[in-house]
C-alpha positions as MATLAB code, in Angstrom:
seq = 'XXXXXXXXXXXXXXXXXXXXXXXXXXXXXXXXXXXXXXXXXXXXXXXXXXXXXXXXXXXXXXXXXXXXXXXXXXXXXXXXXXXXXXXXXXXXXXXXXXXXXXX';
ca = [
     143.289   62.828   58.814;
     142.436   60.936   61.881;
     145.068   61.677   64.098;
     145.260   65.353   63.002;
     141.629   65.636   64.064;
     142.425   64.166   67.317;
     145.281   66.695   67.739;
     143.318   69.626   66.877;
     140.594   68.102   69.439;
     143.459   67.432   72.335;
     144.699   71.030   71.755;
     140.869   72.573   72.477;
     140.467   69.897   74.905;
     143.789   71.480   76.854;
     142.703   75.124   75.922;
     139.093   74.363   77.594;
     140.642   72.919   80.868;
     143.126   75.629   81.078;
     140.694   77.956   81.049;
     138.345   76.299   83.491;
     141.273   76.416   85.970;
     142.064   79.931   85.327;
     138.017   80.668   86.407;
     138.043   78.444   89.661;
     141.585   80.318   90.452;
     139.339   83.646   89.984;
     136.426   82.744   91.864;
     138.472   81.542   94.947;
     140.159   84.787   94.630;
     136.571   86.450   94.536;
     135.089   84.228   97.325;
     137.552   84.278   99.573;
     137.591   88.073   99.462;
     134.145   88.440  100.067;
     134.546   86.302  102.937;
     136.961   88.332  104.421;
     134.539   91.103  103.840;
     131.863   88.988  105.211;
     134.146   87.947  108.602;
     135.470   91.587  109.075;
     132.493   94.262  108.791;
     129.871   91.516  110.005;
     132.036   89.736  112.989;
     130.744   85.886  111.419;
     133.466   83.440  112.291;
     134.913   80.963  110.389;
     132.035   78.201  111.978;
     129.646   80.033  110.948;
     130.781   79.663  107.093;
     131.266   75.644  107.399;
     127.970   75.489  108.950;
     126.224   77.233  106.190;
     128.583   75.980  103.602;
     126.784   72.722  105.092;
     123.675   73.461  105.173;
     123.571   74.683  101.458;
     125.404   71.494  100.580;
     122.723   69.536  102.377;
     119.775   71.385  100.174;
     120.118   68.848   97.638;
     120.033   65.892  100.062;
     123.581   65.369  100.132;
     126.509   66.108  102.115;
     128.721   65.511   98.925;
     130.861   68.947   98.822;
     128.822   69.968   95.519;
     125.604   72.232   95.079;
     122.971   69.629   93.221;
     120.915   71.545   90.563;
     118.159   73.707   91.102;
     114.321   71.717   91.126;
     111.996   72.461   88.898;
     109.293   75.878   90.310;
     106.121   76.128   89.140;
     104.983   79.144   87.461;
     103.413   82.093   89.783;
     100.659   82.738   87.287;
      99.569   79.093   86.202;
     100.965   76.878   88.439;
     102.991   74.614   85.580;
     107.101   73.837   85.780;
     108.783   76.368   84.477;
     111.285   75.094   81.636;
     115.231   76.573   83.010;
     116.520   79.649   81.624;
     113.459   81.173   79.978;
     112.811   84.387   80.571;
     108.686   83.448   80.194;
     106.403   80.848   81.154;
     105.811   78.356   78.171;
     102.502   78.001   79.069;
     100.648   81.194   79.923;
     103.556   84.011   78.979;
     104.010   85.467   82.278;
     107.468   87.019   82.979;
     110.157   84.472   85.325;
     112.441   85.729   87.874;
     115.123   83.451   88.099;
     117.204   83.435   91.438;
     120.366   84.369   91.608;
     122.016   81.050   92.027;
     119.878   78.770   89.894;
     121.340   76.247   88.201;
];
């Protein structure tokens, strides 16, 4: 029963990471076209994408290649951390805005 459980697992395991790739391959596909955009109709140059690629990388502190996760805000209303991915403050109600790349 063992082993059959770790098949079944392996096979999900497989499926999961095949899929993963299959959404990086999209989003370079996606990114790289709205660079291209970006480059043609706005005349930025490739420099200026590594430097902001940089700078965004450097929000978290580190110059690592990878976008670090989002801090903790405070609420608008009553000043307390907002808990990630509610659509209200816990605290006093108040609607949240996330941003559009919060992790």
């Amino acid at each position: 029963m063992a082993a059959s459980d770790a098949r079944t697992a392996a096979r999900e395991a497989k499926t999961d990471v095949d899929e993963l790739r299959h959404d990086v391959d999209r989003l370079m596909l996606i990114t790289e076209a709205l660079w291209r955009i970006a480059r043609d109709r706005l005349g930025c140059t490739d420099e200026d994408l590594v430097q902001r690629i940089q700078e965004v990388d450097l929000e978290d502190g580190k110059l690592d290649g990878r976008k670090g996760p989002t801090p903790a805000r405070d609420c608008p209303q009553c000043q307390r951390k907002l808990l990630k991915h509610q659509p209200r403050c816990f605290y006093c109600g108040a609607p949240v805005q996330f941003l559009p790349f919060e992790r």
